[in-house]
C-alpha positions as CSV (number, residue, x, y, z in Angstrom):
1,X,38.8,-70.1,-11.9
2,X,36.0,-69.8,-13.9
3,X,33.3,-71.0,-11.3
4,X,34.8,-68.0,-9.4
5,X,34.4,-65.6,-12.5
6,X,31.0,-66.6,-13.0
7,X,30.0,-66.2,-9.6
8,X,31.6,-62.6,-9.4
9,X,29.3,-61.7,-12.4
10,X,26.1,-63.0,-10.9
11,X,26.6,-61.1,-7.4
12,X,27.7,-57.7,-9.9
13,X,24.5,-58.6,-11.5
14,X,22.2,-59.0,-8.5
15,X,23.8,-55.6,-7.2
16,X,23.1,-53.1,-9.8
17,X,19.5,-55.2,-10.3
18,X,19.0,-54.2,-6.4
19,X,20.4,-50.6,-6.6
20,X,18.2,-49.8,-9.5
21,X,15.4,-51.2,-7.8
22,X,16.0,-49.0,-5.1
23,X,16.3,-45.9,-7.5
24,X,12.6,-46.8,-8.4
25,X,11.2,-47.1,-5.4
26,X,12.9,-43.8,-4.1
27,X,11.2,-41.9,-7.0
28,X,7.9,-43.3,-6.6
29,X,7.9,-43.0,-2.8
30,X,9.2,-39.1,-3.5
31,X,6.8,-36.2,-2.6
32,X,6.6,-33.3,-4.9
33,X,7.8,-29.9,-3.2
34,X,5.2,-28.2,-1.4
35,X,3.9,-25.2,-2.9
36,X,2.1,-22.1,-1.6
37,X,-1.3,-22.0,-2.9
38,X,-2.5,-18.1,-2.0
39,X,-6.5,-17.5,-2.0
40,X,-5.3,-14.1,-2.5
41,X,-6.7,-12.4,0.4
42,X,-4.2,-10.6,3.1
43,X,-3.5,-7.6,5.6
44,X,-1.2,-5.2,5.2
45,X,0.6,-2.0,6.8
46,X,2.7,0.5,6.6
47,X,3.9,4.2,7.0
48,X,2.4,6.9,4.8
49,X,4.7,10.4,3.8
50,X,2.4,12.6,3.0
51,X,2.4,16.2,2.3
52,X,-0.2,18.6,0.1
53,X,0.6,20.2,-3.2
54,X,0.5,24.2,-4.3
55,X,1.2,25.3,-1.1
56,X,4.2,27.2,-1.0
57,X,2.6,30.0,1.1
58,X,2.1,27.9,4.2
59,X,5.3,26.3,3.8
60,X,4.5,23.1,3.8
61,X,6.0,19.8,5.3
62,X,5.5,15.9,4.9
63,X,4.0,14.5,8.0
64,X,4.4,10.9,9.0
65,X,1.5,8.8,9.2
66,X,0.5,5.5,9.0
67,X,-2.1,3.2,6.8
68,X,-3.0,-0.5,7.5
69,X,-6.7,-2.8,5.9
70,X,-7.1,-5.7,3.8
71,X,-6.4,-6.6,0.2
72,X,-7.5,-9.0,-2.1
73,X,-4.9,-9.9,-4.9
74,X,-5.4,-13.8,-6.2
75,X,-2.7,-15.2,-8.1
76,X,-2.4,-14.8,-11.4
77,X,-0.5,-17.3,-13.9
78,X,-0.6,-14.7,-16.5
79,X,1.5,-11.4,-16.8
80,X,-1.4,-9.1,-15.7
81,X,-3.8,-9.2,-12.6
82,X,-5.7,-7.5,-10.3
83,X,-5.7,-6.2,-6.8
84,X,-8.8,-4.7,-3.9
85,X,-7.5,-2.8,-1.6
86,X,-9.9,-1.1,1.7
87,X,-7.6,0.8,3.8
88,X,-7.7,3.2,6.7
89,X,-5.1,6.0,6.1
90,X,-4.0,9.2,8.7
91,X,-2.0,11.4,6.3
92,X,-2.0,15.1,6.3
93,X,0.9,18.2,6.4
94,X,2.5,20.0,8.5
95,X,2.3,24.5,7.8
96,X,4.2,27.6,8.9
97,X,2.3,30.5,8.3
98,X,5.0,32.9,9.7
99,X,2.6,33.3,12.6
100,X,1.3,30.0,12.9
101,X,2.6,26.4,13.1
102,X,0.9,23.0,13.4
103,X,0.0,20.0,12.2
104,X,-2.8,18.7,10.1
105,X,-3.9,15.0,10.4
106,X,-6.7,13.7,7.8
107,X,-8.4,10.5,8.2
108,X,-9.3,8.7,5.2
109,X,-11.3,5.2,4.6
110,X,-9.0,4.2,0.6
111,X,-10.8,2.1,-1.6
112,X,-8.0,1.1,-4.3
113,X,-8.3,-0.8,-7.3
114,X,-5.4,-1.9,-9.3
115,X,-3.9,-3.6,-12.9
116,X,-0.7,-5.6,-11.6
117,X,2.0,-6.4,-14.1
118,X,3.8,-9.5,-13.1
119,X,7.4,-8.6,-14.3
120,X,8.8,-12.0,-13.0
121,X,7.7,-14.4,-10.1
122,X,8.9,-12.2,-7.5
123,X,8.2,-8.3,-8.6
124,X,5.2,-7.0,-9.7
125,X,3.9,-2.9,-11.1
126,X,1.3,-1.7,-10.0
127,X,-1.2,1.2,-11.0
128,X,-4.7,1.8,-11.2
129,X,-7.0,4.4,-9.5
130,X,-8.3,5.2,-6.1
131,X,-11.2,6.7,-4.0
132,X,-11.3,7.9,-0.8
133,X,-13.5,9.4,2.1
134,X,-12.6,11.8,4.7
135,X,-13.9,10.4,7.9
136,X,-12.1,13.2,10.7
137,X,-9.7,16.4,10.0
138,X,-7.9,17.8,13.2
139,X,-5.5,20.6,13.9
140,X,-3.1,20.5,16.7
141,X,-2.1,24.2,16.2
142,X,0.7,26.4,18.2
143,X,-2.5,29.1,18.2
144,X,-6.0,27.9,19.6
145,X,-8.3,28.7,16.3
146,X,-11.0,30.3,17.9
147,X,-13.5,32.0,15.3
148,X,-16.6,32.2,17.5
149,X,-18.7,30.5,15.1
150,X,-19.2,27.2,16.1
151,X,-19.7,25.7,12.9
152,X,-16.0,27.5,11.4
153,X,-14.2,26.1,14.2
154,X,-15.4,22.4,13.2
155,X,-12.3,21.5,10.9
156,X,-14.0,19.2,8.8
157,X,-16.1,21.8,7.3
158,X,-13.7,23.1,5.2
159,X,-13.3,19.9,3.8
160,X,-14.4,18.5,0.2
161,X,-15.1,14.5,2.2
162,X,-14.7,12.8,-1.1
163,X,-11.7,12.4,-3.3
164,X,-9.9,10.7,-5.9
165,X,-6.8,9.9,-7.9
166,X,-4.7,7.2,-8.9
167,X,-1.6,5.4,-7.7
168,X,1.8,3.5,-8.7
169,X,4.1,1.5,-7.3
170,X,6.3,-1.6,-7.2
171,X,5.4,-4.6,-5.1
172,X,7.8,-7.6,-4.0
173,X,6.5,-11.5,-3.0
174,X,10.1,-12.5,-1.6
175,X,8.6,-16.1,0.1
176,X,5.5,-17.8,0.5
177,X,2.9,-15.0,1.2
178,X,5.0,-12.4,2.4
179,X,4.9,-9.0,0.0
180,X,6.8,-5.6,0.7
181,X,6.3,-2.8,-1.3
182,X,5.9,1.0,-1.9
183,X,3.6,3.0,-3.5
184,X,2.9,6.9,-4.9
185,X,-0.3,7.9,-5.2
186,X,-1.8,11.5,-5.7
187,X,-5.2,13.1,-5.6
188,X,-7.1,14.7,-8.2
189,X,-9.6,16.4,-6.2
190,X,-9.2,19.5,-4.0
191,X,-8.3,19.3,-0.3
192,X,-10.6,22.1,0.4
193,X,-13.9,23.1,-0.5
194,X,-14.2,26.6,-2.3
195,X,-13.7,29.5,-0.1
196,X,-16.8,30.7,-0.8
197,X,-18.4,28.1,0.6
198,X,-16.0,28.7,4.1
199,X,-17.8,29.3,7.1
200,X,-18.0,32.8,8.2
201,X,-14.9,33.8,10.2
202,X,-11.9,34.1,7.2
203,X,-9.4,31.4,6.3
204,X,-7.6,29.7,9.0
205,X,-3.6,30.3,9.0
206,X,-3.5,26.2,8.0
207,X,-5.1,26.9,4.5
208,X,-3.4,29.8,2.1
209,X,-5.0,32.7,2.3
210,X,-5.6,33.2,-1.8
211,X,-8.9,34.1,-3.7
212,X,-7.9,29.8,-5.4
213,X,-7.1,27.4,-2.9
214,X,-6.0,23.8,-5.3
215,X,-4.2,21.8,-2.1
216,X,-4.3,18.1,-3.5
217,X,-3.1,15.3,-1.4
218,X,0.2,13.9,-2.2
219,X,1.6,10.3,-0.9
220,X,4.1,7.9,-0.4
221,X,3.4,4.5,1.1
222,X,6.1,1.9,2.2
223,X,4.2,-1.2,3.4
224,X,4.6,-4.8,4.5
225,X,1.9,-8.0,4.6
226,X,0.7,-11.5,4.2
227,X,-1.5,-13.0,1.8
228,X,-2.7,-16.2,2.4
């Protein structure tokens, strides 16, 4: 009886002595869980919803549009960081001037520069300011707009090519590199030069036809990307 005791000790013995040795080995041999490590450059796209402001006489209208470039946002470990952004942007409005209807479509080159706030891990704010360059302006009008001055019928002339602003939004990094997010951003700058400076010929039935013409760009971008 007790050579049989004894012997039932030494095998519980050797067991747990075994299974603990096993734990061990488990731990060490365990690899710690892979993390994404983001450079912080990435692409990006999306739709744009942009309209122009102060212009109730042409009875203005959001047009659709569409934005896509590259950003550069690194990771940050702290509550604030930064992010580049170069995009390529078609936004524009659409007008009824009671005789007139059409669309205008304005193609920008965005440089954006932004302060993030890292609310948690997985939603940031963003805001900061923004430049921008005009690179073509076209009307696809229900009228031809003929003037007969070659140089009034060139759309872009009426144009100031630079402008500026600042923008706002909230951005969301739901796995790995993937963000989604959405954006306002609105222009300080007039749309339009002075109409003093106009070429000869009057103003067009897209702009409103008043002695102060203070359209500023206004919009709304819904986007998706990758940073690696």
């Amino acid at each position: 009886m007790k050579n049989t005791l004894f012997l039932a000790i030494i095998l519980l013995v050797s067991w747990q002595i075994s299974m603990a040795q096993h734990g061990t080995d488990s731990t060490k041999n365990k690899k710690p869980p892979t993390q994404h490590h983001s450079i912080g450059i990435g692409l990006k796209a999306g739709l744009n919803f942009a309209n122009v402001t102060n212009a109730s006489s042409i009875n203005s209208s959001h047009e659709t549009g569409f934005h896509a470039g590259i950003i550069y946002a690194p990771q940050s470990k702290s509550i604030i960081g930064s992010s580049t952004e170069l995009l390529f942007s078609r936004q524009g409005y659409n007008y009824d001037s009671g005789t007139n209807t059409g669309t205008v479509n304005l193609d920008y080159i965005i440089f954006q520069q932004l302060m993030v706030i890292n609310i948690t891990k997985f939603v940031a704010i963003q805001l900061g300011a923004q430049f921008a360059y005009l690179i073509n302006a076209k009307v696809d009008s229900s009228n031809q707009y003929n003037t007969g001055n070659a140089t009034a019928n060139e759309i872009l002339s009426y144009y100031n090519r630079y402008d500026y602003g600042f923008g706002a939004g909230v951005e969301v990094h739901p796995v790995m590199g993937l963000l989604v997010g959405a954006r306002y951003n609105i222009s300080l700058n007039n749309l339009y030069k002075s109409p003093t400076s106009f070429p000869s010929g009057g103003v067009p039935s897209f702009i409103p036809n008043t002695s102060s013409i203070n359209l500023k760009n206004n919009l709304i971008q819904i986007y998706a990307g990758w940073r690696f």
